[in-house]
C-alpha positions as CSV (number, residue, x, y, z in Angstrom):
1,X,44.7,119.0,162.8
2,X,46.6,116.9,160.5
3,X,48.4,113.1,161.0
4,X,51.2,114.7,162.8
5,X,49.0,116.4,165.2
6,X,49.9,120.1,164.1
7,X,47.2,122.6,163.8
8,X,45.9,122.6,160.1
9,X,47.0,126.6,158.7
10,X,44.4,125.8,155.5
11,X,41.7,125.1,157.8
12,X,41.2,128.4,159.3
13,X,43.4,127.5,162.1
14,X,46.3,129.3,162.9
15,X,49.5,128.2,164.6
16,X,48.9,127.5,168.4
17,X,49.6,130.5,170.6
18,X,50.3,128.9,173.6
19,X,53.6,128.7,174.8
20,X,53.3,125.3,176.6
21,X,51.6,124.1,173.2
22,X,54.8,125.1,171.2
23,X,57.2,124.1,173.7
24,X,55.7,120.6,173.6
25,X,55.4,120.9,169.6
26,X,59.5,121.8,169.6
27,X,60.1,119.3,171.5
28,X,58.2,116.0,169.6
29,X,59.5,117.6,166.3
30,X,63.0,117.4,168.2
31,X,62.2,113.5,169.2
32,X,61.1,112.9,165.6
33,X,64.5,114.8,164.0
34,X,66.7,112.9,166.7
35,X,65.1,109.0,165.2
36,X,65.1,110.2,161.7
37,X,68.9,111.5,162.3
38,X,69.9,107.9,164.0
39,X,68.4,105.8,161.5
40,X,70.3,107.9,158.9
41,X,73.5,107.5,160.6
42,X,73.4,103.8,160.9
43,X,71.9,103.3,156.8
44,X,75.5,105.1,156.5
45,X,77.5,103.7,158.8
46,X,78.8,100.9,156.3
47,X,81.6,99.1,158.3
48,X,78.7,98.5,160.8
49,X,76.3,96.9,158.2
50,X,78.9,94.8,156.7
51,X,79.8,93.5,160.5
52,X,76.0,92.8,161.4
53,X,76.1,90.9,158.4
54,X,79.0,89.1,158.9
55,X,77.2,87.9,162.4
56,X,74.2,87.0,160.9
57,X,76.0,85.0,157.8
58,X,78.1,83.0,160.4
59,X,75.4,81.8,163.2
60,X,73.0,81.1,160.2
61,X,76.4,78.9,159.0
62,X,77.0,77.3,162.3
63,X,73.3,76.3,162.7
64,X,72.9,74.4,159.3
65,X,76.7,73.0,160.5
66,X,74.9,71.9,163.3
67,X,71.6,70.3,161.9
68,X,73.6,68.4,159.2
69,X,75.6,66.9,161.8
70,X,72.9,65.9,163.8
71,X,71.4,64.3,160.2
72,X,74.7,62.6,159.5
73,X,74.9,61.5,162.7
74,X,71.8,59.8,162.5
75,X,72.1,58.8,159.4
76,X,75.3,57.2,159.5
77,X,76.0,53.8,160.9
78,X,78.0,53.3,163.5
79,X,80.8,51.5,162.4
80,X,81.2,54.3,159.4
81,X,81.7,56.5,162.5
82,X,83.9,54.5,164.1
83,X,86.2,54.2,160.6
84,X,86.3,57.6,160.2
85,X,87.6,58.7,163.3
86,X,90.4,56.1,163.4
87,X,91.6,57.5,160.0
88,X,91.5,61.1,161.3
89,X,93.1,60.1,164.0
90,X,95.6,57.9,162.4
91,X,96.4,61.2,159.9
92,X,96.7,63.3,162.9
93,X,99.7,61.1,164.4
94,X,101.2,59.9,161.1
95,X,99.8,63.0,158.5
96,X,102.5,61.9,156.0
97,X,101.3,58.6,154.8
98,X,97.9,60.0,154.3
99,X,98.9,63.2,152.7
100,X,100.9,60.6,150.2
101,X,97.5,58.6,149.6
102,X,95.4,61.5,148.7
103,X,98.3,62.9,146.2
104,X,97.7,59.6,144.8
105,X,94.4,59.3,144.7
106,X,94.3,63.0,143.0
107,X,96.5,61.9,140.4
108,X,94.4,59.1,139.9
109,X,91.4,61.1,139.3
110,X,93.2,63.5,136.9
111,X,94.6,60.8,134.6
112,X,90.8,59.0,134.4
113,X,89.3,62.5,133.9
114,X,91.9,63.4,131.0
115,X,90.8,60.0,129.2
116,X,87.3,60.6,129.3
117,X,87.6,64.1,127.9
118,X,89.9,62.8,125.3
119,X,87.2,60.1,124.4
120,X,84.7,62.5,123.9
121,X,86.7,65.1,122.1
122,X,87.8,62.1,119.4
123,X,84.0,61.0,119.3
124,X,83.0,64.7,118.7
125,X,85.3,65.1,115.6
126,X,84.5,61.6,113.9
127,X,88.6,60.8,114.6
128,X,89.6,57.2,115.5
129,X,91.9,56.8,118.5
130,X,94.3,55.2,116.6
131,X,95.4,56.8,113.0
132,X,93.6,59.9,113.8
133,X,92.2,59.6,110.0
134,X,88.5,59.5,109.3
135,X,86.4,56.2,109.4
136,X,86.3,55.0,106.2
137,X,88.4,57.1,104.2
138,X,90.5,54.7,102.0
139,X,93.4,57.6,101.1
140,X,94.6,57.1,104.8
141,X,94.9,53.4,105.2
């Protein structure tokens, strides 16, 4: 006989000639054709993958959500704590004010981030920041 206990043909055996024999033979290749025929079906059954996916990618999500509050939480003094929640709660009664300090704030960071950039740029070219003219170049003084 060989792995899938069937008789072995090459062996000298020939196929089984009793009916129980091949009725219980019919019936475990029908078992095995019924998994192999589900586990096709769900390899192709896309929308299905892509929605056990989705499931897994959000509770992994929600569990590092959850230990990195837990960290910050410990990590984080109490007063910090404190802080923060008045100013979330003070942007949830009055969201104007603070919607008007982080505009600023933003524009802030944009005109700092423009100088720097400009600095370097200037540096990179051997310009100086006021006559644009090369250091030491006599013809533009």
């Amino acid at each position: 006989m060989t792995e899938n206990s069937r008789p072995d043909v090459s062996a000298g055996q020939g196929p089984p000639t009793d009916a129980e024999t091949l009725r219980e033979e019919i019936a475990e290749t029908r078992a095995e054709l019924g998994d192999t025929v589900e586990a096709l079906a769900a390899k192709t059954d896309v929308k299905s993958r892509a929605q056990d996916k989705i499931t897994e990618v959000k509770a992994k999500a929600r569990d590092r959500a959850t230990a990195v509050g837990a960290t910050v939480r410990r990590v984080v003094p109490d007063p910090a704590v404190q802080a923060t929640a008045r100013a979330a709660r003070a942007g949830r009664r009055r969201p104007v004010p603070v919607l008007a300090a982080g505009a600023v704030a933003v524009m802030v960071c944009v005109v700092v981030l423009r100088r720097r950039v400009a600095r370097r740029h200037a540096g990179r070219e051997g310009l100086t920041r006021t006559t644009g003219a090369k250091p030491g170049n006599p013809s533009s003084r």
